[in-house]
N, C-alpha and C positions, 0 to 999 in steps of 0.2 A: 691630870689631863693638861697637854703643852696649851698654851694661849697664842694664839695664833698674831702674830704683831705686823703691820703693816713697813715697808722703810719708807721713809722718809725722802724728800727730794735730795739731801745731803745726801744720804747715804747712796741713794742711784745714782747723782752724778758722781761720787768717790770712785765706786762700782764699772762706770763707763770708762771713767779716766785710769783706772790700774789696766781694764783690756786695752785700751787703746796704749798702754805702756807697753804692754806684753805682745800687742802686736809689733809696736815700732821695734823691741828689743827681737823679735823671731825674724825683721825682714834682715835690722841689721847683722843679725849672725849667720844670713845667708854665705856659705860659700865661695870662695871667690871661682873666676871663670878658668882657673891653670892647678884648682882641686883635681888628684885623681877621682874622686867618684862622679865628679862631673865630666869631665874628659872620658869616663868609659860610657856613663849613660847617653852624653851625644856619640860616642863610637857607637852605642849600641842602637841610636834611632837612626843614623847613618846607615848603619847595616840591614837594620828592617825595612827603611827608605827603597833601596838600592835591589833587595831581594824582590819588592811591591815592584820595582820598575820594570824587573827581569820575567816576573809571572806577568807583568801588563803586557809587554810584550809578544810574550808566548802566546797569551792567550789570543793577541790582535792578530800575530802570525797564525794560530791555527784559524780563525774564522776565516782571515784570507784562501787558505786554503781549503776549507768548506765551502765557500762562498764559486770558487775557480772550481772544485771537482762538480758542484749542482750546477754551474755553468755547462761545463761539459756534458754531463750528465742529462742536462737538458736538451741540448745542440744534438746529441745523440737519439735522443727519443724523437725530440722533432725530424730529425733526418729520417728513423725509421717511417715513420708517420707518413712522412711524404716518398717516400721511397714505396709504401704501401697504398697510399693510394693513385702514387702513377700504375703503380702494376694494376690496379682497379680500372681507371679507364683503361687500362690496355687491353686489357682481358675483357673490358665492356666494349671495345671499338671491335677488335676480332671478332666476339660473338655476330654486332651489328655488320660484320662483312660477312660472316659466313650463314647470318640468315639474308642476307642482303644477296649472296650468289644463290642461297637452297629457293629464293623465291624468280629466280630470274630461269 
């Protein structure tokens, strides 16, 4: 049976200081900025940028134009509306003239 052993502060701080090695050594070996692989991954968020700007677009162009056809759409119903109820009083004013002559 293994014996389970505790480290020691040495050994944590040895521990801390090899990552914090291994990080400084991953930022330094970062890429420089005129890498092809970099140069296509910003081509490539350039081009997803650019695509998002073209659907945001479209899509603000189409609600304008839902927005412009329910306009209409509305202006139209209201017109009916009122187109229908002048014909109502008119048809209620004639009836009141022609019981208006049947009582005279």
């Amino acid at each position: 049976m293994a014996i389970y052993r505790e480290k020691d502060v040495f050994e944590r701080r040895n521990a801390a200081n090899e990552a914090k090695k291994a990080l400084l050594e991953r930022f330094k070996a970062k890429p420089a900025a005129d890498d092809p692989a970099v140069l296509a991954r910003q081509a490539e968020r350039k081009a997803i940028l650019e695509a998002r700007e073209i659907r945001e677009a479209e899509k603000a162009r189409l609600k304008q134009e839902k927005l412009a056809r329910e306009a209409v759409e509305k202006a139209e119903r209201e017109a009916a509306a009122e187109a229908a109820r002048i014909a109502a009083e008119e048809a209620a004013q004639a009836e009141a003239k022609i019981r208006e002559s049947d009582e005279n």
